[in-house]
Steps between C-alpha positions, in 0.01 A plus 500: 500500500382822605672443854808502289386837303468635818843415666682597131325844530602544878878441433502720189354777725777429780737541211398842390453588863858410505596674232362808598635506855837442333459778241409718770807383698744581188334833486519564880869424474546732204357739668708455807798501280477820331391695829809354638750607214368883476599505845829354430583757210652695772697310715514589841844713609800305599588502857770665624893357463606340803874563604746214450853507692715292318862403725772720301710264283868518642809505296870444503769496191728194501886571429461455166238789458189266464227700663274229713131634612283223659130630527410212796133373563548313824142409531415444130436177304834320530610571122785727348659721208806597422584710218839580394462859299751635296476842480513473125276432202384608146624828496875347507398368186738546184279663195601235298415263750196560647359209700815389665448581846159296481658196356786502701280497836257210321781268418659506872312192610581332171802363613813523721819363586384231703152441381312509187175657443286166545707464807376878610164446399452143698706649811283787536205286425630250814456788727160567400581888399564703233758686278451841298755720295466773245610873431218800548617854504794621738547137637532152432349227715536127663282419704390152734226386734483227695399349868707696765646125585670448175650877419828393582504260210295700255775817588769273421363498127397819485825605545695178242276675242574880542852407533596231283249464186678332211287652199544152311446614139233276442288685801599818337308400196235330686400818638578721153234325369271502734541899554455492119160325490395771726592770329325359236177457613536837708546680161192344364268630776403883459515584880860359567669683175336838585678461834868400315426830288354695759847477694734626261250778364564561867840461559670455152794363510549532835559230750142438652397485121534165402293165553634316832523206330634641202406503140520251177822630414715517845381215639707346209782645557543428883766257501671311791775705521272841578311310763773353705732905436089631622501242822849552594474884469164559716484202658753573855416544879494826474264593254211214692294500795346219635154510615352230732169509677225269647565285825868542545694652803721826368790271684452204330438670132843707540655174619376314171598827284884458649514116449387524153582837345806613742720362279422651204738732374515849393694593201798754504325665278262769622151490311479757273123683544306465216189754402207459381427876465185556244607742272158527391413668179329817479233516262167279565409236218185379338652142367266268317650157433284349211393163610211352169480203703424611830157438611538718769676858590662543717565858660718618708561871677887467643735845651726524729425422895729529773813336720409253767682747744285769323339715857188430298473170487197483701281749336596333174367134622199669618438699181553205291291246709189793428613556146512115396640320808165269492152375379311787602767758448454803287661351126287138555212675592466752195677235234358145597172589752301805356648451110580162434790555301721270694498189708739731752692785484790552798778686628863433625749727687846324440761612719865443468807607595521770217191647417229204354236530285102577570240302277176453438403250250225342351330303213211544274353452168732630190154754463575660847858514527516894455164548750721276787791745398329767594296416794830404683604870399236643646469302842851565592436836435161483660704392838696769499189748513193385578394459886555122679297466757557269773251273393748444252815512637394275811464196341812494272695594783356174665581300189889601543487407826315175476749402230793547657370343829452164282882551327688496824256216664785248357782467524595573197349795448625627804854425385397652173395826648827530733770403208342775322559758777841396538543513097385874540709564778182566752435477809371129606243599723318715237272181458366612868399823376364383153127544603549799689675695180187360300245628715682863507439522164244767427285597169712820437757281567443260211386820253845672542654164443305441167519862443910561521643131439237357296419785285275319165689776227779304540410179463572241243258263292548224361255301337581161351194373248360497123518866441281456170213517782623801695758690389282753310299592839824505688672730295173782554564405906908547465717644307819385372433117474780259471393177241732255552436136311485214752823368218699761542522548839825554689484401866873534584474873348377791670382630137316140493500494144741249286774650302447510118839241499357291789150448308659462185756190663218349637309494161812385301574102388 
């Protein structure tokens, strides 16, 4: 018995023993750990860029004024895109019928003379690849990848479906609705309504003021007849290019571009040039859109920006990637790191072909709405003064160049990035000198930027949000406050507000 004493207190001792060499272990480890992370607080400076030579994409216009570019990876993964761009979107829009340029592009694979949109689907499907359309901004796109073996057959549908949709009514209303249900929920979420107001405090009723995918209202009124009159108008040889790139020969992608667009004609007509000029207004807003509901706010600084083509272009991507181009640039770091008021604050440069709107957005608790306000108020202006040292500078720089290094590693994005310097009339082999321009970029570079195109006295905000909980503080912060009740909100209306008849109709029997 007391042999058995014995051996019970022995393991209970190599137990403990145990236990304490594992405690001291965990703490070892934690120990580790935390040495480790306050050295990783600063993270060591990124290396610099290496120089990438891209081949120059090469170019020829068919007969019928369809520009062809073919951006050719001989030695690539043996996949490719081709993206037939019509150099028309949103802006073409009719007031009344905002959205049609988007749901024109969307329903081209829904159907065509000689197959129907199951038949599309499962065809494109049989080639293993895959089919995009929509409208954007200046442009509207269809776009397909697949194996370099099977392009032939996948550019044969590409072009059945920019050529000869049918718009069957019942794919009309397929797609009404489903544009509706997003609308919907967009206009239930804080964030995406500040944006919808946020462009036409912007723009008013100009054309880069309206939702791409239109509103409520328009969406409704888009009939068959103003989609097939938008398609036929915009929708010709010589308002396209055709983009392809990946592992192609320029020879065999002209070739394909001959057998399968050559034939398409150009009408009599010439296109008449439509303008999206932003005839923006003059005087800066403080709009408030009264949201009881919203659990959130959402807040968002928006003024004007500049032109794709705009000689600063560079200096603006720079100034925005320090401003709020990431997570440790200068908006995420004073909102969401050293306050907490956010779970991110950012920044976007949006260029067009008229001039496109900068934003910075964010969102926050109803309490802090007016403190956001102003913080992004004083950054910007905070950019445009203070000192940016290199320390800085060096590593958004980096992040540009890293991300644009990953965008043109398919082939996609490759195609994407060449389309768009064709759409702005640019030269194609600006993508070789895209991380030179970055890296030219200096500090007083991005100051005067911020300082001349980006000044903060004229910017807009807009904050969308249940004002009960900051509208008292934001009127001490800014003057001139526009309160605007989520129900009476206009979004087809530069004014934004309802008319006393509209409200009134929509109250009636």
């Amino acid at each position: 018995m007391k042999d058995l004493q014995v051996i019970q207190m022995g393991a209970r001792a190599r137990k403990i023993k145990a236990s304490l060499q594992t405690i001291m272990l965990l703490f070892t480890l934690s120990s580790t750990d935390r040495r480790l992370s306050a050295q990783q607080e600063t993270p060591p400076p990124p290396g610099p860029p290496r120089s990438v030579q891209f081949p120059k994409p090469v170019e020829k216009t068919l007969s019928n004024g369809l520009r062809v570019i073919v951006a050719s990876r001989p030695e690539s993964v043996p996949l490719v895109t081709a993206m037939l761009m019509i150099k028309t979107g949103a802006e073409a829009d009719p007031p009344e019928l905002s959205g049609l340029a988007d749901m024109t592009a969307n329903l081209l694979a829904k159907g065509t003379t000689t197959r129907s949109a199951p038949e599309i689907a499962e065809a494109i499907e049989a080639l293993g690849g895959s089919l995009d359309a929509g409208a954007r901004w200046d442009s509207s796109t269809i776009s397909i990848n697949v194996l370099s073996s099977r392009l032939p057959q996948a550019m044969e549908i590409l072009s059945d479906v920019v050529r000869h949709p049918v718009f069957k009514e019942e794919e009309i209303e397929r797609q009404r609705r489903q544009t509706l249900d997003g609308l919907q929920v967009a206009l239930r979420q804080p964030g995406s309504l500040a944006r919808f107001v946020a462009s036409r405090v912007l723009f008013g009723d100009a054309p880069y003021a309206h939702p791409i995918s239109g509103t409520l209202e328009t969406v409704q009124r888009i009939d068959r007849d103003a989609i097939v009159r938008f398609h036929r108008t915009y929708y010709r040889p010589d308002n396209a290019v055709l983009v392809i790139g990946g592992r192609i020969s320029p020879e065999g992608a002209f070739a394909l571009a001959e057998r399968f667009f050559g034939d398409w004609a150009r009408p009599a007509q010439p296109l008449t040039s439509s303008t999206s000029s932003a005839r923006l207004p003059a005087k800066s807003r403080i709009v408030v859109i009264d949201k009881p509901d919203a659990g959130q706010a959402a807040v968002i600084l928006v003024r004007a920006g500049i032109k794709r083509t705009d000689a600063d272009y560079f200096r603006g991507l720079v100034a925005n990637s320090v401003l709020g181009g990431g997570f440790s640039s200068r908006l995420n770091q004073e909102i969401r790191i050293r306050r907490g008021l956010s779970y991110g604050a950012s920044s976007a440069l949006d260029v067009r072909r008229d001039v496109g709107p900068f934003i910075a957005s964010a969102q926050t608790r109803n309490e802090t709405a007016d403190e956001v306000a102003a913080l992004m108020i004083t950054e910007l202006e905070r950019l445009a003064t203070d000192n940016l040292p290199d320390a800085e500078l060096t590593p958004r720089k980096a992040a540009l160049i890293g991300n644009f290094a990953r965008t043109i590693e398919t082939t996609g994005g490759l195609v994407a990035q060449v389309a768009s310097l064709a759409l702005y009339g640019l030269r194609l082999d600006e993508i070789n000198d895209y991380i030179r321009n970055i890296q030219a970029i200096t500090a007083d570079d991005v100051q005067r930027f911020t300082r001349e195109r980006l000044n903060a006295s004229e910017a807009n905000i807009v904050i969308v949000g249940n004002a009960r909980s900051f509208l008292d503080d934001l009127k001490k912060r800014f003057p001139n406050v526009e309160v605007i009740k989520e129900d009476e909100l206009d979004l087809n209306s530069g004014a934004l507000r309802r008319s006393q008849a509209q409200t009134g109709k929509e109250a009636g029997p």
